[in-house]
N, C-alpha and C positions, 0 to 999 in steps of 0.2 A: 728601361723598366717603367711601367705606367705606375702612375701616382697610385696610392692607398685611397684613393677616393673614387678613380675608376675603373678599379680592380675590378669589383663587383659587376659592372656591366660586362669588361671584358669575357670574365667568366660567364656570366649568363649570353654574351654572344658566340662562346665556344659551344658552351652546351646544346644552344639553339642547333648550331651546324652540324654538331654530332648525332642530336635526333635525328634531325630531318633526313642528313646518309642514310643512318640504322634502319627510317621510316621507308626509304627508296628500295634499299639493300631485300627488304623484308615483300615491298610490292613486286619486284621485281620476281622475285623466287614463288609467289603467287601464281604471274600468270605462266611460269615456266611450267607450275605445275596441273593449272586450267586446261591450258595447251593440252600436256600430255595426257588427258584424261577424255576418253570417247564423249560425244556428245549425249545427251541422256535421251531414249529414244519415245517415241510418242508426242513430242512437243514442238508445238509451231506449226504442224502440219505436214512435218518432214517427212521423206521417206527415205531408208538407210538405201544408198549402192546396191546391197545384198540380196534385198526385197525386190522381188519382182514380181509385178502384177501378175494375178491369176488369168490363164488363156479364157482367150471368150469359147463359149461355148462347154466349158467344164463343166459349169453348174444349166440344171435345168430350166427351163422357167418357171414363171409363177403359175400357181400354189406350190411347186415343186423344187421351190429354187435352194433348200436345201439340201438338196441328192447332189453328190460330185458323179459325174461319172467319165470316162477313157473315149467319149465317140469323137475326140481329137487324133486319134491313133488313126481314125480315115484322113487326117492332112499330111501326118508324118509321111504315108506311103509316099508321097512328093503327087498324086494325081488327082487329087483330090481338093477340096476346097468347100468348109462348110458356108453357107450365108445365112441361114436363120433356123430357129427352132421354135415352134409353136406346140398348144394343145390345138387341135381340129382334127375334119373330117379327111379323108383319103380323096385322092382325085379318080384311087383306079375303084375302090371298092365302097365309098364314100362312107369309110367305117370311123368311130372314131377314135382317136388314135395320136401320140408323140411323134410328131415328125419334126422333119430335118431337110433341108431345101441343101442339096449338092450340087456345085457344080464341077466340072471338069476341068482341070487345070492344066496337064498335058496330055494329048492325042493317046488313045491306046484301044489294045484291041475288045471285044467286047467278051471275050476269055479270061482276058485279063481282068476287068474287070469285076467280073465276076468270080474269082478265086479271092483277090482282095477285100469284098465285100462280103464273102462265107467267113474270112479270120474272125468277124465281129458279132457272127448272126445269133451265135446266144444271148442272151440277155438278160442278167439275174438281180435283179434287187435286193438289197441287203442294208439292215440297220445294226452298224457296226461300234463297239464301245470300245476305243484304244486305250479307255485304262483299264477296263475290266479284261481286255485282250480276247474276247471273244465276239459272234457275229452272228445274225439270226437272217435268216432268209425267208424276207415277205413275200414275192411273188417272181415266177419263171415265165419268158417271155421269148420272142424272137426277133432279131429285126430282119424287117422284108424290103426289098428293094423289086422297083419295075420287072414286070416279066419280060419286056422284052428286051430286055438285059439278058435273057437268057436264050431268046431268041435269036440273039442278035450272035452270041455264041456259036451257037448252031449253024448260024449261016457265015460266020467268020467276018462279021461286021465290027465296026469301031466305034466309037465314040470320041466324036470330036470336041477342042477345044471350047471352053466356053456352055458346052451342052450342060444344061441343066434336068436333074431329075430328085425324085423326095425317096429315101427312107425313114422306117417308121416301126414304130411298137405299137402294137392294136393296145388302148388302153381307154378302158372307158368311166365315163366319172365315181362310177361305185369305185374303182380301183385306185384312183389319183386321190378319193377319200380317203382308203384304206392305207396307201404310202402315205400318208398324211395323218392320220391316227396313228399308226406304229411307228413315228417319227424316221420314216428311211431315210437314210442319209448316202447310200453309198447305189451307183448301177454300173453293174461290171459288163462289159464285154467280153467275149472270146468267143475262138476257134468251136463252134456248134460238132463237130468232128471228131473232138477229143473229149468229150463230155456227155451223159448221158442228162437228157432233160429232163428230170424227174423233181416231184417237190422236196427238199432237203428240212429236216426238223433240225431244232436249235442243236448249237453243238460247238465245241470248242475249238477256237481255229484264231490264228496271229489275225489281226487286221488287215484286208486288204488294202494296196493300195491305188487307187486305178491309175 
């Protein structure tokens, strides 16, 4: 039994040991629950697994590089391959105009190509508000692609690997104004086939999405 004189330390060396557990005990179940807790997002510079970058060529360029629009649906065909998008002149009609630098990416015939290339030939701009869930339609367009794509049809010609050619939306600066003053944010493509090209007034309709 420890003397009446150093009782007192003893005591305060149990006590000491008893913290410092309860102190361990208490960090421990801390980071058990740090751990368990997703990382908080926006910080560091992080980006979640989940998040994945937006496809190049989704958005337009500048002034325009608010508009999303689907002319990625030309890669998906697998023959396809976009390389660039500018505002400028045309090379066939030297008009000006949204174009889009293609190239070819597998062999096919010049039929072919050409059916894949009408799936997208309308062209409709639209500034769309997903919380208000409706959609306004600024401007109706086309995209055109080489004639001798068409030609080439006709004669039962291909278009080979690596061949490079431009489609395009005639669009000229009063117009790239105009999408830009009535903040468009959205350019659909589709099937020219199944649609009647006419000007469409505001009206209520889900958001698309391209």
């Amino acid at each position: 039994m420890p003397s009446d004189t150093n009782r007192p330390r003893v005591l305060f060396s149990i006590l000491t040991i008893l913290t410092l557990m309860a102190g361990g005990q208490i960090a421990a179940q801390q980071d058990r629950k740090d751990a368990s807790q997703p990382a908080p997002k926006g910080g560091g510079g992080e980006t979640s697994d989940d998040q994945q970058p937006e496809p190049r060529f989704r958005r337009l360029p500048p002034p325009l590089d608010r508009i999303a629009c689907n002319i990625i649906d030309l890669e998906q065909t697998g023959h396809f391959r976009l390389l660039d998008v500018k505002i400028d002149r045309t090379r066939q009609f030297d008009d000006e105009a949204l174009i889009w630098t293609v190239s070819v990416r597998r062999s096919l015939s010049s039929t072919h190509a050409q059916i894949l290339l009408r799936r997208l030939a309308d062209a409709r701009f639209y500034r769309v508000e997903k919380d208000a869930q409706w959609r306004q339609q600024i401007l109706v367009s086309r995209l055109y692609y080489p004639d001798w794509i068409d030609s080439g049809a006709a004669n039962s010609e291909r278009l080979h690997q690596d061949e490079r050619f431009e489609v395009w939306i005639p669009l000229t600066v009063a117009e790239v104004a105009q999408l830009d003053r009535e903040k468009t944010n959205t350019l659909i493509f589709s099937h020219a086939d199944r649609r009647t090209v006419l000007p469409e007034t505001t009206r209520r309709a889900k958001p698309v999405q391209p």
